[in-house]
N, C-alpha and C positions, 0 to 999 in steps of 0.2 A: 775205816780203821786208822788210829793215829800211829803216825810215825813214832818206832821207839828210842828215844834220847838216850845217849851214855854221856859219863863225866867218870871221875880220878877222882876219890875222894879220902880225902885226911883225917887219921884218927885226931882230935883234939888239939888241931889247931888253932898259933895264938893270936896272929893276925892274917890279915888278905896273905901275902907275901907269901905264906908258907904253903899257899893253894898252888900256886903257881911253879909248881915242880915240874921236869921233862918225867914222862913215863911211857911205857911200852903200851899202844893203843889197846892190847887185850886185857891191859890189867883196867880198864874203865867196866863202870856195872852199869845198868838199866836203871833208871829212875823215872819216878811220880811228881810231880808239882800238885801235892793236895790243897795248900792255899799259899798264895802271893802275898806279902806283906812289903808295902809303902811307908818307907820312912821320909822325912827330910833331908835334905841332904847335909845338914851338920851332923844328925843322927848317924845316917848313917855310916857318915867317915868315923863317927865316935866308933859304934859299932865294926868297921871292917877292921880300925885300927887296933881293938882288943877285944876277941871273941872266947875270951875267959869271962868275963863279969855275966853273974846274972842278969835276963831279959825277961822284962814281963811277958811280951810278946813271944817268949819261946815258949815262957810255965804254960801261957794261955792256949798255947795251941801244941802243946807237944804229945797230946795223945791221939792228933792226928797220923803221925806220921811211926806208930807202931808196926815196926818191921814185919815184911811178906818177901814173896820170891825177889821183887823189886824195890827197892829204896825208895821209900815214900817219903819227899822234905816239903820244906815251909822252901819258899822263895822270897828272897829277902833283897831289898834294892831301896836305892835313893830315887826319887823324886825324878823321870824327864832322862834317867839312869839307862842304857842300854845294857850292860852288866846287870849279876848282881852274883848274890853268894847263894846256893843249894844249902840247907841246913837240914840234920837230922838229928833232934834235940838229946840232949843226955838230961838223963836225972831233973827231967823236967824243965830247967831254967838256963842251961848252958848250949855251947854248941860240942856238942861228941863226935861228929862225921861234919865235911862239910868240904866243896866243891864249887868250883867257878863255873858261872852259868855266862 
């Protein structure tokens, strides 16, 4: 059985930065890594630094990650990255939840 992950995660946040808030450890949920997505690493500072702009890579895969008891995201990272960003797409092409992994 796999161990179950928690994270803190932000309604519509607009870069990394705002992931990175102090919070009370009960207010974290359970979540899914349904698929892993490999950017470059200019990518993906583009990407951490404005998680407002439409992604292809979100529209493509955001009906993976149709809410259940647990938070089911894309995992999103640069390249060689031990980090990355938990995402749970909005409206298809944006990011609407999202957490530091």
């Amino acid at each position: 059985m796999q161990k179950k992950e928690y994270a803190y995660f932000v309604r519509t946040p607009r870069r990394i930065t705002d992931l990175q808030v102090l919070h009370a450890i009960d207010r974290e949920s359970p979540y899914e890594i349904v698929k892993e997505i490999v950017l470059s690493q200019i990518d993906y500072e583009n990407f951490s630094t404005d998680l407002t702009v439409d992604r292809d890579f979100l529209e493509n895969n955001a009906r993976l990650c149709e809410n259940g008891d647990i938070k089911k995201c894309l995992y999103i990272h640069g390249q060689n990255s031990v980090t990355g960003i938990l995402v749970i797409p909005k409206d298809s092409c944006w990011v609407g939840w999202a957490a530091i992994k």
